[in-house]
C-alpha positions in Angstrom: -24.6 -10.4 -22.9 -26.7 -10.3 -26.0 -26.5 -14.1 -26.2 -26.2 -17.0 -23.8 -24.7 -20.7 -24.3 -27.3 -22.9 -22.5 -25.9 -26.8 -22.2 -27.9 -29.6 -20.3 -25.3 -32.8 -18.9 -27.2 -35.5 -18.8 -26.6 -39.1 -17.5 -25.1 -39.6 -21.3 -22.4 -38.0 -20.4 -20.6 -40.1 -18.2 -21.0 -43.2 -20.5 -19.3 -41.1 -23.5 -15.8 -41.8 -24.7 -12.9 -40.1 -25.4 -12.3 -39.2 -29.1 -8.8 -39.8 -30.9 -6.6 -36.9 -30.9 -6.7 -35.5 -34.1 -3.5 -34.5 -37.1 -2.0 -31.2 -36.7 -2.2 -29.0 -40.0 0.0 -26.2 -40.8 -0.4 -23.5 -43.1 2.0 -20.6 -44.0 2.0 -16.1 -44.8 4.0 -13.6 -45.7 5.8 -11.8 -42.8 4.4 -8.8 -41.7 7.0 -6.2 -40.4 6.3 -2.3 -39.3 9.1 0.4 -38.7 9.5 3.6 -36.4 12.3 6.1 -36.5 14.8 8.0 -34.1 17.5 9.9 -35.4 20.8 11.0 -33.9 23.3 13.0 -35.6 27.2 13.7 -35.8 30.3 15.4 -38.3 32.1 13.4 -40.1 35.0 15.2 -42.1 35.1 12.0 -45.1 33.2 11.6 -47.6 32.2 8.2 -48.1 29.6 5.1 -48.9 26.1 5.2 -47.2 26.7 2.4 -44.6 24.1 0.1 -42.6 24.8 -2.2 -39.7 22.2 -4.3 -37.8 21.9 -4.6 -34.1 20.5 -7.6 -32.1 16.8 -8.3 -31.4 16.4 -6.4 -28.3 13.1 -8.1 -27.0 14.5 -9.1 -23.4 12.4 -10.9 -20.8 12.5 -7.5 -18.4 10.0 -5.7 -21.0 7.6 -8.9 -21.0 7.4 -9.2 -17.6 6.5 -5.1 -16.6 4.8 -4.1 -19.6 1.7 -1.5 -19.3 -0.8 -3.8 -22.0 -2.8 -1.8 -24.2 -5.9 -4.0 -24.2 -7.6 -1.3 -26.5 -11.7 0.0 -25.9 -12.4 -1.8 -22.6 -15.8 -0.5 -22.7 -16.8 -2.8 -25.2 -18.4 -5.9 -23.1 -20.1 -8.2 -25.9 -18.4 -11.3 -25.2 -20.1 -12.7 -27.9 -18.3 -11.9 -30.7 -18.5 -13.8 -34.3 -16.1 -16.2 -34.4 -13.9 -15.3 -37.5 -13.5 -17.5 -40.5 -9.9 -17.4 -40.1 -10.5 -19.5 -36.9 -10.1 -22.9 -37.2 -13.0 -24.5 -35.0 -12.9 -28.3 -36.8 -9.7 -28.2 -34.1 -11.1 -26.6 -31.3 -11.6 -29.8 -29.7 -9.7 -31.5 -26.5 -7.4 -34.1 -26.8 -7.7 -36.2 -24.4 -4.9 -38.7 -24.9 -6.3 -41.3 -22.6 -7.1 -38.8 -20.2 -10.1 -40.2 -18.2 -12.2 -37.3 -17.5 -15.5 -39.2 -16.5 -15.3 -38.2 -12.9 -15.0 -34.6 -14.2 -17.7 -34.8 -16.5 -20.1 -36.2 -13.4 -18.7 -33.2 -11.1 -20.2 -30.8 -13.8 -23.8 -32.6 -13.9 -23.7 -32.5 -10.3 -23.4 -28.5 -10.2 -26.5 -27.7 -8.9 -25.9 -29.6 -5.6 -22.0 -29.7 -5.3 -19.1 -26.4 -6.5 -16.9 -27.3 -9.6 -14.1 -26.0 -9.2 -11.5 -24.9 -12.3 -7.9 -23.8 -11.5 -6.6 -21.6 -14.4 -2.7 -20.8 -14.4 -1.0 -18.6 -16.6 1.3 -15.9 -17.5 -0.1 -12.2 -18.5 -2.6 -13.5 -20.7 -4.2 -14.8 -17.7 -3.2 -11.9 -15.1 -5.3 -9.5 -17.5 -8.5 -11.8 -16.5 -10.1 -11.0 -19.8 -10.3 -14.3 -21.6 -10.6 -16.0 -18.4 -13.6 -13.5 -17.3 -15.1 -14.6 -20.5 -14.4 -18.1 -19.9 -15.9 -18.1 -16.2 -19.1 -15.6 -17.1 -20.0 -18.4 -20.0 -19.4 -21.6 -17.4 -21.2 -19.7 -14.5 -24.2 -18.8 -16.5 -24.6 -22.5 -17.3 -23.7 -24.5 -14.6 -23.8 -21.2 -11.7 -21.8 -18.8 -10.0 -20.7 -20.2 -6.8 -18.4 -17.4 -6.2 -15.4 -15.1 -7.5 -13.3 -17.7 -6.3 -9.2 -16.9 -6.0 -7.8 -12.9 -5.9 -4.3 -11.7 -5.9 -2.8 -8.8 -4.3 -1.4 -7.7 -7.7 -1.5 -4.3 -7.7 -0.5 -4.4 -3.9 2.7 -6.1 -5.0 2.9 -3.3 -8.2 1.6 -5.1 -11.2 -1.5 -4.7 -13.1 -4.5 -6.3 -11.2 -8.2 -7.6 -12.7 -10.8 -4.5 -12.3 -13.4 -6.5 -11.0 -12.6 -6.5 -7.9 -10.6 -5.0 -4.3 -7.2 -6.0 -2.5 -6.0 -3.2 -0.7 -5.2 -1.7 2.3 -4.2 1.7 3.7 -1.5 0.4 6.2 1.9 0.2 4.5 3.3 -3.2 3.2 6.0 -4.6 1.4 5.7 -7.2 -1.6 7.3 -9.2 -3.6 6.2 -10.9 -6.8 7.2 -13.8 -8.7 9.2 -12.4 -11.4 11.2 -10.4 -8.6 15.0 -10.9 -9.3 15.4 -12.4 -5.6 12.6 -12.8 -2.6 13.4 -11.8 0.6 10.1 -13.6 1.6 8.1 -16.3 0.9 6.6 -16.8 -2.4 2.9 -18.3 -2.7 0.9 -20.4 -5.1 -0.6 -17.1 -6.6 2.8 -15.6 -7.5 2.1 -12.2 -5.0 3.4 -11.9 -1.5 2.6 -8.7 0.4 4.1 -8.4 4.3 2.3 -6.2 6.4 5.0 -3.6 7.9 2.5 -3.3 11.4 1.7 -5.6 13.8 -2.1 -4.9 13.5 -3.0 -4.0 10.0 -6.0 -4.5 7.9 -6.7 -5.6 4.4 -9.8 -4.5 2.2 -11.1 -7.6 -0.5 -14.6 -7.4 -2.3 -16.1 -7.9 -5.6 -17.1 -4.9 -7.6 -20.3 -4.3 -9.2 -20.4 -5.6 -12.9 -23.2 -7.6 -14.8 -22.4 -10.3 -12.6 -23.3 -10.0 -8.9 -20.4 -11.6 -6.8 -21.4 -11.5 -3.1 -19.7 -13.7 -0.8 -20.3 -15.2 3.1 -16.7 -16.3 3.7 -13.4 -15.2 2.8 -10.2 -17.8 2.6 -7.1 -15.9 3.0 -3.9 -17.9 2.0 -0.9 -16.8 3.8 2.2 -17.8 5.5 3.3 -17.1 9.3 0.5 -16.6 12.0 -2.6 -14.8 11.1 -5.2 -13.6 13.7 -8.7 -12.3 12.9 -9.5 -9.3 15.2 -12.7 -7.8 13.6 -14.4 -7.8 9.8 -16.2 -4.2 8.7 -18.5 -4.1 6.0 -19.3 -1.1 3.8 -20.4 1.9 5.5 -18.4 0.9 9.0 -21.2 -2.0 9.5 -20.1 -4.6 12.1 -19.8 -8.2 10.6 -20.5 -11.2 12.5 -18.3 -14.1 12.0 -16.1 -17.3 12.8 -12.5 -17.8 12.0 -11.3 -21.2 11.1 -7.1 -20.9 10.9 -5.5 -23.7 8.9 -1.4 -24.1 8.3 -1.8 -22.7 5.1 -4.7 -20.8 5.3 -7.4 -18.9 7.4 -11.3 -18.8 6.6 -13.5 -16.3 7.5 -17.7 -17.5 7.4 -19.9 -14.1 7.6 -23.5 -14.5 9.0 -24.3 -11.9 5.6 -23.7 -11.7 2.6 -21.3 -8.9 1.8 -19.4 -7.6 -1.6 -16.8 -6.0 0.3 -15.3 -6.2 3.5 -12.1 -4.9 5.9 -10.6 -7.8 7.7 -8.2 -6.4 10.9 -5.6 -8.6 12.0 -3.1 -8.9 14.0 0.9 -10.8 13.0 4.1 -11.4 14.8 6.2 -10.1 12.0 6.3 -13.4 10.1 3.2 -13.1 8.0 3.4 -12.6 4.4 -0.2 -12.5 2.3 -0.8 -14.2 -1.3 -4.5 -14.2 -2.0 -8.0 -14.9 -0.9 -10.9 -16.6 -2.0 -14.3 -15.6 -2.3 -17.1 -17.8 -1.7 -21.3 -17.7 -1.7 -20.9 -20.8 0.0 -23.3 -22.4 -2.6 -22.7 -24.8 -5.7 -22.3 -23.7 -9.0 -18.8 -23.4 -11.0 -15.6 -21.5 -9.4 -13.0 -20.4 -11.9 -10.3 -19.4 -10.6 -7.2 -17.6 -12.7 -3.6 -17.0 -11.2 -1.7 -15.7 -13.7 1.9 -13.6 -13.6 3.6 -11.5 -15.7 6.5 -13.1 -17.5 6.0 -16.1 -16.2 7.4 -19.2 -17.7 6.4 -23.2 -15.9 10.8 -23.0 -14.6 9.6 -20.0 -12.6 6.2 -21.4 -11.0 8.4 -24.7 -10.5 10.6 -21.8 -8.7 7.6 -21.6 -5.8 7.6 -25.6 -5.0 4.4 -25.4 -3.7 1.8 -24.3 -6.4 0.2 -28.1 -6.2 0.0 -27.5 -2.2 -1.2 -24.4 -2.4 -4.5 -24.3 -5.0 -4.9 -28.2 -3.7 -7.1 -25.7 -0.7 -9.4 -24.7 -4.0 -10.2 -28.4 -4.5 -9.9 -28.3 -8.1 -11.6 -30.6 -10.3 -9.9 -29.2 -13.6 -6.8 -27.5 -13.5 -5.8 -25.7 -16.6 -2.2 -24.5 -17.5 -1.6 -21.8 -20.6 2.2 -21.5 -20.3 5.1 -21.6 -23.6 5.2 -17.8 -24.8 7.7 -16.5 -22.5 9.9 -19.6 -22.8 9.9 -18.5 -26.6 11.3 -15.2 -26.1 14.5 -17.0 -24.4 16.7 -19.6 -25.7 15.3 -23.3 -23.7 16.0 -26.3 -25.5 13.3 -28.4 -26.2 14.2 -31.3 -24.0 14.5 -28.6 -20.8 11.2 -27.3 -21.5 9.6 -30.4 -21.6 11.1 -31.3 -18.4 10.2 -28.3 -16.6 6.3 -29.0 -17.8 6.5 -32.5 -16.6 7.9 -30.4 -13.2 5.4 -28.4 -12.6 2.2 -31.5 -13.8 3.6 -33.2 -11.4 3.7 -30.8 -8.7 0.1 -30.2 -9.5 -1.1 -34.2 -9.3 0.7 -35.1 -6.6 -1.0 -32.7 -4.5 -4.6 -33.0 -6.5 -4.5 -36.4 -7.1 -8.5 -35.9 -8.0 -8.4 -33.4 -10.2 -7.6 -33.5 -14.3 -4.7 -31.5 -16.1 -5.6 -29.4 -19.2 -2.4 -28.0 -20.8 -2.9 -25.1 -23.8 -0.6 -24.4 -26.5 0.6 -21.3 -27.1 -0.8 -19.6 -30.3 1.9 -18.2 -32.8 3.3 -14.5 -31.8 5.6 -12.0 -32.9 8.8 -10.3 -31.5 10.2 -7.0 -32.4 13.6 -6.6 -33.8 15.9 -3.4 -34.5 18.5 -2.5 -36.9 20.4 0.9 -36.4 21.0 2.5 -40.3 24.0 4.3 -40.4 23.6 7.1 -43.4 26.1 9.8 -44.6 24.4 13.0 -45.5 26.1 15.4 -47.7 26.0 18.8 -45.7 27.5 21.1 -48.5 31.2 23.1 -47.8 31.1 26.5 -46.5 32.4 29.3 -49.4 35.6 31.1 -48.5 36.9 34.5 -48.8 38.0 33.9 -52.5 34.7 32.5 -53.9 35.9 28.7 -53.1 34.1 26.4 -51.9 36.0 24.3 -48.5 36.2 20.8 -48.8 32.4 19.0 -49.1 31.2 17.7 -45.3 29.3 15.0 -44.4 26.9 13.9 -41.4 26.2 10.6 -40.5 22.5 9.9 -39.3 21.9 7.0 -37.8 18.3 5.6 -37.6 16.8 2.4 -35.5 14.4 1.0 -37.2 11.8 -1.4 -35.5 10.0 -4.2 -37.0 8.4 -7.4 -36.7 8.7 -11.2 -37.6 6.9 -14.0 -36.7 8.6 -15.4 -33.2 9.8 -19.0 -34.8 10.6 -20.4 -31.4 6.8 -21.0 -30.3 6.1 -24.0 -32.6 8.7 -26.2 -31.3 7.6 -25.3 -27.8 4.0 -26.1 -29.0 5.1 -29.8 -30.2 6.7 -30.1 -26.7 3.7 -29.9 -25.0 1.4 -32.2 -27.6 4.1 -34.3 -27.5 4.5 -34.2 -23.1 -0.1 -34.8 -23.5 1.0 -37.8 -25.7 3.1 -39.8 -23.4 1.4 -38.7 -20.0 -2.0 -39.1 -20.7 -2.3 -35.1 -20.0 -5.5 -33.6 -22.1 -4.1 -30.7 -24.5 -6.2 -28.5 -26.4 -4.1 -27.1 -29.5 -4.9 -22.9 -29.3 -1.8 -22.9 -31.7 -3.9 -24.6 -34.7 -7.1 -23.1 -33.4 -6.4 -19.8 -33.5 -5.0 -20.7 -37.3 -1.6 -21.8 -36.5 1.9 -21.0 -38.9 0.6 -17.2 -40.3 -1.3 -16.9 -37.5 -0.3 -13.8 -36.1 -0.3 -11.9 -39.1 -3.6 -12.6 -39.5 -4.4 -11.2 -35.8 -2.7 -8.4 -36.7 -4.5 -7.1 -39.5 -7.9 -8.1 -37.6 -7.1 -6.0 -34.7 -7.2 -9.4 -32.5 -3.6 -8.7 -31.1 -2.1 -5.8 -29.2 0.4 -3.7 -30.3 3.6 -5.5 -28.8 2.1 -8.7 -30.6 2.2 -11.1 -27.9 -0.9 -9.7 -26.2 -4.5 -9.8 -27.5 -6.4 -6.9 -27.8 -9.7 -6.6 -25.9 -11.9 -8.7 -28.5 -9.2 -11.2 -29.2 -8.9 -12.0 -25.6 -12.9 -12.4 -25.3 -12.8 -14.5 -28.7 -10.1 -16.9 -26.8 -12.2 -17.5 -23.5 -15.2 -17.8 -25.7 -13.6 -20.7 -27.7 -12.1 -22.2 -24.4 -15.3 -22.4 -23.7 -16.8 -23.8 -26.7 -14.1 -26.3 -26.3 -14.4 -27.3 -22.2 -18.1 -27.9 -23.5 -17.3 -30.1 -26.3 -15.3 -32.4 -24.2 -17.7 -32.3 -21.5 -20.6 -33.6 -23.4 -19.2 -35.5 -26.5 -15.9 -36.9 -25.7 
């Protein structure tokens, strides 16, 4: 990174109180739309008007949750980007709404002797890992890496899967993920269940090498059924040492090394199904860990039961949930998706009664729409035998044109969720108005900050969220 964000806690932290949650400010734009053409062609004997009919919006949940996410020139790394002007940071501050987050302020200036531990869930702006990268690479450098923390089999269970690091195996398995139209197994906490299809099988997890060196001395593999640990290889066929500690829930692995990647063999009695592991240095620092799931809304991680249970084995200090831009490409009524947030918040206390609740807002969006245009072309009649001219034809072309409008159903999602901070005492921070609210997205747009569905960032937009995530998990640590 060209530039690092250096903060010292201090004793003044703890004494500091929270700040009044501050007015929400709109602001409005011009839609933006963009069209693309396919044409399809028949006879039509009558001459007539040209004629145009419209067809629904056709943005269904199904292309959401499988979409391949063009994130644009991944090879650009420099996290720290300018913050635009557009951006409005005099709101990229927590509100705490009575939220008492001195525990979790003395948890941070205790890092150098004790892990912090963040829990990030989300939907595909969190399965990506991009903003959350940029978030954890920020936090790490300050307070120190105390490991990669949580991994998913995502790409095991056939979804897109973080590139910096391994969770594979060369045995065959089934899977099932969360946005799977039924489960035929049990679902876990990540959102990924793979099901080894042998009794003894083997699964390959390790960090990959990046700027930031991840090596780990004990693996935590969260599962379901009976696991037993048979052997761990490191690279090169090496012969690792080690203790397994099995749990209900869990097993843990502690190396004698230090390893980046490693082949655990196991053996199962046909009942096990996989969801994750974590990976730990076994030293404090900061752990962020991200679960996120394409297409996924808070109903369907309420779906699982058991996401509170299951990250409660992370012991998370901070547990952050970005959720609301699915729900807006449905039709959920305000009052439902308020209830199935104060679902899942509950879920999540009950089980971490410790541990503080950020929820995000989600920033404005777009959604595309087509219209088929119906047109009747003159084709000009073929000349007869005695120089006349048959009667005039006509084709009708018929062209779907694709544009896009500003998705109106995030805002009163957004106010759902400030409004669910307000009367629980939940800490919200507003990415809505930060990232400049009503007009937002068409701003994004023409700054190359979103992909090209809309909904998704592009590579720099995602690293400009997690930077300001940042900015603002730093503002409330030391002045709220």
């Amino acid at each position: 990174m060209k530039h690092r964000y250096i903060t010292a806690l201090i004793a003044a932290l703890i004494a500091a109180s929270p700040a009044p949650p501050g007015l929400v400010m709109m602001a409005s734009a011009q839609q933006a739309s963009s069209s693309s053409f396919t044409e399809e062609e028949s006879e039509d004997e009558s001459d007539g008007e040209d004629e145009e009919s419209i067809d629904a919006d056709d943005n269904q949940a199904s292309v959401r949750e499988n979409a391949v996410i063009d994130f644009g020139d991944i090879s650009d790394d420099d996290i720290d980007i300018p913050v635009p002007s557009f951006i409005n940071q005099s709101r990229n501050h927590i509100m705490l709404n009575g939220a008492d987050w001195s525990a979790l302020r003395k948890a941070f200036s205790n890092a150098a002797t004790a892990p912090v531990s963040i829990v990030h869930i989300g939907d595909s702006h969190i399965q990506a890992d991009i903003n959350t990268a940029t978030t954890r690479e920020l936090l790490q450098y300050d307070f120190g890496n105390a490991g990669r923390g949580i991994i998913s089999p995502l790409k095991m269970s056939g979804t897109n899967q973080p590139s910096d690091y391994t969770f594979n195996s060369k045995d065959n398995w089934s899977h099932v993920r969360l946005m799977s139209r039924n489960w035929d197994r049990p679902m876990g906490f990540t959102g990924a269940s793979v099901h080894p299809l042998l009794q003894r099988s083997s699964i390959t997890v390790g960090t990959k090498s990046t700027d930031d060196y991840n090596p780990f001395t004990s693996v935590t593999l969260f599962h379901g059924g009976k696991m037993t640990i048979d052997s761990v290889v490191g690279e090169g066929g090496r012969k690792v040492n080690f203790r397994a500690i099995p749990s209900r829930d869990y097993t843990t692995i502690l190396m004698a090394s230090q390893e980046t990647q490693v082949t655990v063999y196991f053996s199962s009695t046909g009942d096990l199904t996989l969801y994750g592991a974590s990976l730990s240095g076994n030293k404090p620092g900061l752990f962020y860990h991200a679960i996120g799931n394409n297409g996924a809304t808070y109903a369907t991680y309420n779906k699982i039961g058991n996401v509170g249970t299951g990250i409660a084995a992370l012991s998370p200090n901070l547990v952050i949930v970005s959720l609301g831009t699915n729900e807006a490409f449905g039709s959920i009524s305000p009052e439902t998706f308020y209830n199935t947030i104060d679902r899942l918040v509950r879920n999540i206390r009950a089980a971490n009664p410790d541990a503080q609740v950020l929820l995000v807002t989600p920033m404005e969006c777009q959604r595309s729409v087509s219209r088929t245009v119906s047109k009747k072309v003159a084709t000009g009649g073929k000349k007869r035998r005695n120089g006349k001219r048959s009667r005039r034809r006509t084709k009708t072309v018929k062209s779907t044109v694709r544009s896009y409008q500003r998705n109106t159903n995030i805002t009163p999602l957004r106010n759902e969720i400030l409004r669910y901070g307000r009367d629980n005492n939940i800490a919200v921070l507003d990415w809505y108005e930060v990232a400049g609210g009503a007009g937002a997205s068409d701003t994004w747009v023409a700054n190359n900050l979103f992909a090209k569905d809309r909904v998704h960032h592009s590579y720099k937009g995602y690293h400009l969220q997690g930077r300001l995530l940042y900015d603002a998990l730093i503002d409330a640590l030391k002045n709220n």
